[in-house]
C-alpha positions, 0 to 999 in steps of 0.5 A: 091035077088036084096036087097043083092047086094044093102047091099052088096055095101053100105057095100063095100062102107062104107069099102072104106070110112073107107079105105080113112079116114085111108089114110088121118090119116096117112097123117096127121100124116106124115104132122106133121113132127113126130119123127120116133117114133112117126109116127110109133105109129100113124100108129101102131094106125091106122092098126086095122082100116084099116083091119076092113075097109077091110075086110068090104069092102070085106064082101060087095063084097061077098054079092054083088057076092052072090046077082049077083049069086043068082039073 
């Protein structure tokens, strides 16, 4: 079950890529000097990607505690 953990962590690790890119979204935007308005928007734009990356990151935790368990 060895391969498990190994997906498991490419899987958690392309969830925190995902995290990173949406920090840096949204301080981008924040640079930009946006009306109220407007930032929201952009961050209202962001909030699915951020709970995808997530819980991908999760998923690969769980198949990284699964591979460790059943190893």
């Amino acid at each position: 079950m060895e391969y498990m953990v190994w997906i498991g962590a490419a899987v958690s690790l392309a969830g925190l890529l995902g995290l990173l890119w949406c920090i840096a979204k949204v301080a981008l935007a924040k640079r930009k000097n946006l009306s109220d308005e407007e930032l929201r928007a952009e961050v209202q734009k962001v909030i699915p990607y951020n709970l995808g990356a997530l819980l991908l990151s999760v998923l690969g935790l769980i198949l990284v505690m699964v591979g460790l368990f059943l190893s």
